[in-house]
C-alpha positions in Angstrom: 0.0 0.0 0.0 3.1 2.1 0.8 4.6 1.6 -2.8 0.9 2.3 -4.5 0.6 5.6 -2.6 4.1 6.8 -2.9 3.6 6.2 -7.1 0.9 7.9 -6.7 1.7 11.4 -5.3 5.0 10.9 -7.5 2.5 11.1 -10.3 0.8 13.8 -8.8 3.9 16.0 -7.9 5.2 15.5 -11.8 1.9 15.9 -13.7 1.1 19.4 -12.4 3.5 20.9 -15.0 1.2 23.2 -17.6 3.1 24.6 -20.6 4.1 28.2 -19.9 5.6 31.2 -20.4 8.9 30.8 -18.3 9.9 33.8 -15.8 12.5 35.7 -16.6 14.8 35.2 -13.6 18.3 35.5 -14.5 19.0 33.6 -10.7 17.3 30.4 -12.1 19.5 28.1 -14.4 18.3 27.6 -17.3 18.2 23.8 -18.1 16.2 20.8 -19.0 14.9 17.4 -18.2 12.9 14.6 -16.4 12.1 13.7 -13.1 14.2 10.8 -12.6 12.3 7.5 -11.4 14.8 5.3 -10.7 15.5 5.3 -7.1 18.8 6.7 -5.6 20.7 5.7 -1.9 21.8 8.7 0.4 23.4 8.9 3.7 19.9 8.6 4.8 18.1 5.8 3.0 17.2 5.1 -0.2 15.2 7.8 -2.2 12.3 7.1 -4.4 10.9 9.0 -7.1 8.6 10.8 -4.8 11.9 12.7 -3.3 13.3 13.2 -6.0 9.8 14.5 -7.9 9.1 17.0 -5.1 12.9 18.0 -4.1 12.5 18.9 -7.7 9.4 21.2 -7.6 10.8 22.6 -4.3 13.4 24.0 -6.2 11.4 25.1 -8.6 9.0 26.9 -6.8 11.8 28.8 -4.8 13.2 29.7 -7.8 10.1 31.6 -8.9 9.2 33.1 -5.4 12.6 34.9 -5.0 12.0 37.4 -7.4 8.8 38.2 -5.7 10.4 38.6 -2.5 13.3 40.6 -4.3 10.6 43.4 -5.1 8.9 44.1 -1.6 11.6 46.6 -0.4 11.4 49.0 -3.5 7.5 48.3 -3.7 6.2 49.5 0.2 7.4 50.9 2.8 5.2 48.3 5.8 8.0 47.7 7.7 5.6 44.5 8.6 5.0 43.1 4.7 8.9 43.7 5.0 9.7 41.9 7.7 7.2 38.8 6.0 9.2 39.0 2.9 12.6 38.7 5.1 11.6 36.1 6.9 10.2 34.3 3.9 13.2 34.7 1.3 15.5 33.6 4.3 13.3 30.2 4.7 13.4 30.0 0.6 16.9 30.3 0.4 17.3 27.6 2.9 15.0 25.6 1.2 16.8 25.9 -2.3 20.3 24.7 -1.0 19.0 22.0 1.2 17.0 20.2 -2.3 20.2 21.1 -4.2 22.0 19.2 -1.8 19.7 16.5 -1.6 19.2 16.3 -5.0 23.2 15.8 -5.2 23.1 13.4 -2.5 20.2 11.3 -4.4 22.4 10.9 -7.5 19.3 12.9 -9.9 20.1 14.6 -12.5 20.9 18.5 -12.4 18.2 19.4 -14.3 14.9 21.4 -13.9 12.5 19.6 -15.2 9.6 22.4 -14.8 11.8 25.0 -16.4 9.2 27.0 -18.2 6.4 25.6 -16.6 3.5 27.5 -14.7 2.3 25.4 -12.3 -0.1 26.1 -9.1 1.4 28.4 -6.1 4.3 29.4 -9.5 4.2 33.3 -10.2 3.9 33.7 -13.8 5.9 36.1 -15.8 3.1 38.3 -16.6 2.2 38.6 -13.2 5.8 39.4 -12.0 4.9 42.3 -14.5 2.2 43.3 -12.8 3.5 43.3 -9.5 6.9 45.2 -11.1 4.7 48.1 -12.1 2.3 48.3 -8.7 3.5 50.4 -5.0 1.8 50.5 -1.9 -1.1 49.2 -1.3 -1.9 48.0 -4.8 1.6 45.8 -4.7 0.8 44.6 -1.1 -2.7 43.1 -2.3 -1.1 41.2 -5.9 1.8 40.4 -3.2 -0.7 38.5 -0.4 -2.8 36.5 -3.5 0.9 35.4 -4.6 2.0 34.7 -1.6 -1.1 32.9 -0.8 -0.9 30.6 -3.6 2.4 29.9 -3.2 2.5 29.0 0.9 -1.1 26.7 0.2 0.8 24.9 -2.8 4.1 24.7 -0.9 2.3 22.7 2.1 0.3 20.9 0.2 3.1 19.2 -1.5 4.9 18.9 1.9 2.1 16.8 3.4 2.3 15.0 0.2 6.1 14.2 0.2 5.6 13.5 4.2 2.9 10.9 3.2 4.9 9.2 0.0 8.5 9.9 0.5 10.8 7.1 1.3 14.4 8.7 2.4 14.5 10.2 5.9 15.9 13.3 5.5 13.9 14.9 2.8 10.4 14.0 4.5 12.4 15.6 7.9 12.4 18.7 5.3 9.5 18.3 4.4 7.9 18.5 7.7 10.0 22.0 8.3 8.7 23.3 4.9 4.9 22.1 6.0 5.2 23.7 8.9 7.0 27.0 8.4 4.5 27.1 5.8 1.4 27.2 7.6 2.8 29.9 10.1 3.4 32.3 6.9 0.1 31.4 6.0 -0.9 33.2 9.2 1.1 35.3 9.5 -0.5 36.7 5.8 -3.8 36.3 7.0 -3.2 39.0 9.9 -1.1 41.0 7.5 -4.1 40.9 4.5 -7.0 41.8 6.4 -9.3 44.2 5.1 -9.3 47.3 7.0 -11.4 48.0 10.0 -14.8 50.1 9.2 -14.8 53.7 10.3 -17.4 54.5 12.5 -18.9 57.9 12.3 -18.3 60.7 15.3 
């Protein structure tokens, strides 16, 4: 049952690639490829194609977000939407060298398969425009629907890789990506709250 479930979000991880129009981020390498399926030994266990399908997408999904985060210092002045985007790019960077290690340690290939691919919680390149050309409050709303989509995806796929992975340490990462996840998630929802009515004198 293991096995059939692990496939199974492997599949699931993989096939939510769309054909896109790529961002243009210069700190993404460009590349190409497949998720590998053959399974890889680490220091940690085996990985299966789970790991190695979401490590993937992980990167991925950084990739896009740090331009995003890149922007909120020229784009308000909130010290609090600042401090989110800190805080945030800090656990993205993280997350981008711990996959590219494990990705190393699993014996994949170093290739992005989703290069050019919009996928869900994945900024688009139009909407990097968009968010390029906004300040103030008009940046900060486009900002929390990005943001949004990106933290909902992020822990989606973490409870996913927690539920299917095989080797040790990237379902431990996982858990930390679930979880950090969830408190940006709240920590947005506080942030993105429509403003109190006025009442009159």
């Amino acid at each position: 049952m293991r096995v059939r479930i692990a496939l199974l979000v492997a599949v699931t991880l993989v096939s939510g690639c769309t054909a896109g129009t790529p961002v243009a981020d210069d700190s993404a390498p460009p590349s190409t490829g497949v998720v590998s399926t053959a399974p890889a030994t680490g220091a940690a266990g085996p990985f299966s194609a789970t790991d190695i399908a979401w490590l993937q997408l992980t990167v991925a999904m950084a990739q896009r977000l740090l331009p995003v985060l890149d922007l909120v210092p020229t784009r308000t002045a909130d010290p609090a939407w600042r401090r989110l985007a800190a805080q945030m790019r800090a656990g993205s960077g993280t997350d981008l060298a711990r996959s590219h290690q494990l990705l190393a340690d699993s014996g994949a290939p170093a290739t992005n398969p989703h290069e050019g691919h919009d996928m869900p919680g994945m900024i688009t390149a139009d909407e990097l425009a968009a968010l390029r050309s906004a300040t103030g409050r008009p940046f900060q709303r486009l900002l929390a629907a990005h943001l949004r989509a990106h933290l909902e995806q992020s822990v989606r796929v973490a409870a996913a890789e927690q539920q299917g992975g095989a080797h040790q340490g990237t379902t431990a990462m996982a858990a930390v990506v679930a979880q950090t996840g969830t408190v940006n998630l709240a920590r947005l929802d506080r942030l993105d709250r429509p403003p109190a009515p006025t009442r009159p004198a």
